[in-house]
N, C-alpha and C positions, 0 to 999 in steps of 0.2 A: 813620701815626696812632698816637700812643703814648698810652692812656686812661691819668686819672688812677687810676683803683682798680688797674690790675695794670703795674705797674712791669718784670714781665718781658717782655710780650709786645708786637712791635710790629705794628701793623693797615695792610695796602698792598693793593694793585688787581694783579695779575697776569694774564696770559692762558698763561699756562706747561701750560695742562691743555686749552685750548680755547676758550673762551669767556670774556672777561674775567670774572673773578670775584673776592672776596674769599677773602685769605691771612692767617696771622701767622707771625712771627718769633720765636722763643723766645731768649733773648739768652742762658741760660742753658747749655740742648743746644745752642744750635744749631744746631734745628731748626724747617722749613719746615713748616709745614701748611693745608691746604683749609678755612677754618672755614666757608663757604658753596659746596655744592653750587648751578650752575649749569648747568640745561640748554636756557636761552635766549637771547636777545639778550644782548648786551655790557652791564656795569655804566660807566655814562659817567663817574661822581666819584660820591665817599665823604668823610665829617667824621664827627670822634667829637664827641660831644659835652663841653663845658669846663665844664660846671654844677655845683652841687651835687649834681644826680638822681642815678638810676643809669647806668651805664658803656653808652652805645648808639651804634652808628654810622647815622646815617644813606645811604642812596646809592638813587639815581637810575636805573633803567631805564625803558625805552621808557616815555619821559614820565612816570614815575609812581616816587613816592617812597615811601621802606619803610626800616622799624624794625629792625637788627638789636641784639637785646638781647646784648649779652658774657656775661652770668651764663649766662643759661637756652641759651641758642644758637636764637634762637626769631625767627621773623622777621613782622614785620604789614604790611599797606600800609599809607598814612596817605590818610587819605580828603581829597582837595582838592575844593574849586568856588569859584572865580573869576567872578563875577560884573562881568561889563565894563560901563563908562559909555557904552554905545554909541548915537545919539542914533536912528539908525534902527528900532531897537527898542522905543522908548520908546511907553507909551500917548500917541496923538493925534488929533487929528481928521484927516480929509482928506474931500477932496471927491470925490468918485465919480463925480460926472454924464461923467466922459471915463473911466469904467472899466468900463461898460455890456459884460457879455458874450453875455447872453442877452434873451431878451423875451419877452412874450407880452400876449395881450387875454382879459379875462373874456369870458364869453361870449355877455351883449349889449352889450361895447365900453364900459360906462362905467366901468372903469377899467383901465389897461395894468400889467402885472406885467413888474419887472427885476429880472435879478443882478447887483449892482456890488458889487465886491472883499469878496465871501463873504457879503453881504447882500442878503435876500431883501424887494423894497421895491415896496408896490404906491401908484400913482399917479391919481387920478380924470380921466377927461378934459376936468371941466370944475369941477365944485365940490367943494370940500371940502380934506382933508388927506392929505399923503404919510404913507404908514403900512409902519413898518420892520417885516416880522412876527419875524423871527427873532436881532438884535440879540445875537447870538452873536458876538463879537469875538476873535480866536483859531480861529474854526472857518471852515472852507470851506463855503459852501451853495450849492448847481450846478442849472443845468437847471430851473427852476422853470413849471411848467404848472398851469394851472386845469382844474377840472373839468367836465365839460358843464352840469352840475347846480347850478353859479357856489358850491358850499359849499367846496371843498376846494382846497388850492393842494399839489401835489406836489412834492418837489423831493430831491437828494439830499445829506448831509451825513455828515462825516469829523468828526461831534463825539464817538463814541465812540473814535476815533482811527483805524479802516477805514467805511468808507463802508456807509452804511441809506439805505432809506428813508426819508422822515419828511412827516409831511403834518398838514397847518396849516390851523386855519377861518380863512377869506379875511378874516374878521370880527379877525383876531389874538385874539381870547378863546382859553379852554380849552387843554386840553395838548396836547402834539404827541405824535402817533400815532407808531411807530416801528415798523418793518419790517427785520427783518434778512434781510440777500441770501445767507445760506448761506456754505457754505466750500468751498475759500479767497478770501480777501476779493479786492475788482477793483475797477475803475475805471467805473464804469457813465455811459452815455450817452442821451441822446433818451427820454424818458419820457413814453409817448403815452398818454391815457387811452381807454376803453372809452364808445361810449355813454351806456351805463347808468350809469357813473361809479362800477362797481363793479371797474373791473382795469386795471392799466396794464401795457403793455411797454416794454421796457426793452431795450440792448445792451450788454454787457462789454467790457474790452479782450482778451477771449480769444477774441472772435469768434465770443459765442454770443446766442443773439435766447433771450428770458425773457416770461414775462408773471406778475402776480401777483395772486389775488386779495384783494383790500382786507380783506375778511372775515377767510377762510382765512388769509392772511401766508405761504404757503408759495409760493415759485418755481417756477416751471415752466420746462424749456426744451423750448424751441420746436421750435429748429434751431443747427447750429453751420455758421459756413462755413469756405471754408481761406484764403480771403484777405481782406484789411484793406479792405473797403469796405462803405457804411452798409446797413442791412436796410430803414431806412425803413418801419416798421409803417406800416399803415393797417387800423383797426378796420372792417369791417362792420356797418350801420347794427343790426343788432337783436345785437352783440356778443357773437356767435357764430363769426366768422372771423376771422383775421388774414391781411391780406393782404401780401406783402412779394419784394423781389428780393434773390435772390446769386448769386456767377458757379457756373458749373458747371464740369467737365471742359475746356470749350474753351477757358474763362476768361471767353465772353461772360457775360453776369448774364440768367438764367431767374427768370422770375415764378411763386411759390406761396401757395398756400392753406392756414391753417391751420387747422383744426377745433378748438374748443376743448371741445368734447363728447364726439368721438373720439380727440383730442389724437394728429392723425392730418394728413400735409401730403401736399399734391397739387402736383405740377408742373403751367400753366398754358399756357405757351409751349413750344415747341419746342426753345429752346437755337441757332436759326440767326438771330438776330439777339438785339441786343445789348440789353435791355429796363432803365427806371428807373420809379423815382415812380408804382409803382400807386397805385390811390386807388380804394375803390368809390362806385358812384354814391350818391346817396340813395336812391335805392330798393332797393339792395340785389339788384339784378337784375345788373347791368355791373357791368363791373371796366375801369378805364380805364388807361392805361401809356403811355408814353413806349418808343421803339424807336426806335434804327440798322440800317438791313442793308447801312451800304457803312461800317460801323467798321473793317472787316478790314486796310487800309492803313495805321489810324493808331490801332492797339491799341498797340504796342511799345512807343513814350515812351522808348525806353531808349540811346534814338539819334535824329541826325534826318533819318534816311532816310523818319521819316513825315509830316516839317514841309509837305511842297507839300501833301496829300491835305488836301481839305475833309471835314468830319466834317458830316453832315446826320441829324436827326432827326423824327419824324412822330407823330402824338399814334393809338395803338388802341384797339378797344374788342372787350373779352369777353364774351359774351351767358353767362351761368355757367347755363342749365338749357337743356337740347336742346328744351324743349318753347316755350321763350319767342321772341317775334319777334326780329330783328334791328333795332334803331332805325337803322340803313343801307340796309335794305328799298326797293331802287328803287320810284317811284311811277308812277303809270301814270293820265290819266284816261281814263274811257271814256262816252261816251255811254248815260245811263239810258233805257232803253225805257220809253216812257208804256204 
């Protein structure tokens, strides 16, 4: 490259030092020199510019174009954005009815709440109009559940660009409430509400169990587990406990209690059988579960030395206070003395 304002010097691409970098040529000494320090990637091409401006060479590294000025010895990036005609990008409509990923029902059934492709859209089940509540296009909105108390619809959204709370009058009026999850931001799942329709829980991808209350906006955690499988909250009728399973030490999954008064967790099961899906009763007395005690054969999954072994399951029940009956309480009749 020989620029038109200096007649002596000519401008070439060299890797003589290391790293392809810019040289010039003095036609006059006869001397080589570094006019651009280089302690990166390779310079790919370089052009002076032929204009009337002043004397600059352009050149190219790792994708990205830059300004070397010849007078000053000064170098700038030039800022690009390329904006592609790319049609899958384009605003459009689409139809969602087959992009359904979550669901739920109010909670006397007249009408079903869905997420379909980041829209939060509730449905009546018999009269009336489909109602988009969050019409947020560009935003993810996840997990959407209703409140016991049919006011509020929960659900989680990435519209400030990491993932909150946010909760919406089922009515779509008024503004949305917003709840930030603390740091560092996560991926949060299954958003179960409380009774009283004042606290929800919630699970991370870090494999920690949360609950929040609606009020307060401040997270609580629960519990953390060591492996990748779901906690399954289930509130306690007067929303006071949380009841849930994860594996322990043996890797089977153990049943706990959590206190949210004491913010204090009790093991419930033993840990020798394999327990899911607590749930407590309504009355708040039982706690009901799901257990395996012949999983032992066909825990592994990681071969199929466990494929013949049947996996069999049995529905239990926890009476939670020593002082209350047993609803299992064999019965007995016996003849009333007159």
């Amino acid at each position: 490259m020989w620029p038109a304002g200096d007649a002596r010097k000519i401008y070439f691409l060299s890797d003589r030092d290391g790293s392809i970098t810019l040289f010039s040529y003095d036609t006059g000494s006869k001397k080589v020199s570094q006019a651009l320090n280089n302690q990166g990637l390779d310079i790919k091409s370089a052009s002076v510019s032929t204009g009337g401006g002043p004397d600059t060479i352009v050149y190219e590294q790792f994708g990205s174009l830059n300004l070397y000025d010849l007078s000053s010895s000064r170098t700038r990036r030039v800022s690009v954005s390329i904006n592609g005609d790319i049609p899958t990008v384009r605003p459009r409509y689409e139809k969602v009815g087959d992009r359904i990923l979550n669901s739920a029902l109010s909670p006397t059934g007249a009408r079903a709440l869905f997420e379909a492709r980041g829209e939060i859209i509730t449905v009546p089940a018999e009269k009336g109009d489909v109602r988009n509540l969050t019409n947020t296009t560009g935003v993810a909105d996840r997990d959407p559940t209703w409140s016991p108390d049919g006011k509020w619809i929960a659900y989680f959204s990435d519209e400030s660009g990491e993932y909150a709370l946010h909760l919406k009058q089922q009515s779509g009026m008024g503004e949305v409430k917003k709840i930030n999850l603390g740091s560092p931001p996560s991926f949060f799942y299954s958003p179960t509400w409380s009774p009283d329709s004042k606290k929800i829980a919630y699970a991370d991808k870090r494999l920690n169990l949360w609950y929040v209350d609606i009020d307060k906006g401040t997270p609580v955690k629960v519990d953390t587990s060591k492996r990748g499988l779901g906690f399954n909250p289930s509130w306690s009728p007067d929303s006071r406990w949380i009841a849930y399973t994860k594996p322990i030490e043996s890797w089977y999954s153990a049943v706990f209690i959590y206190s949210v008064e004491e913010a204090k967790t009790r093991q419930i099961t033993d840990g020798l059988s394999d327990a899911a899906s607590a749930s407590f009763d309504k009355n708040g007395k039982q706690l009901y579960f799901m257990a395996s005690t012949d999983i032992g054969p066909r825990f592994s999954g990681f071969d199929m030395s466990s494929n013949p072994f049947q996996l069999t399951r049995s529905v239990y029940v926890v009476v939670l206070k020593k002082t209350d009956p047993s609803p299992l309480t064999p019965e007995n009749d016996e003849e009333k003395i007159a």
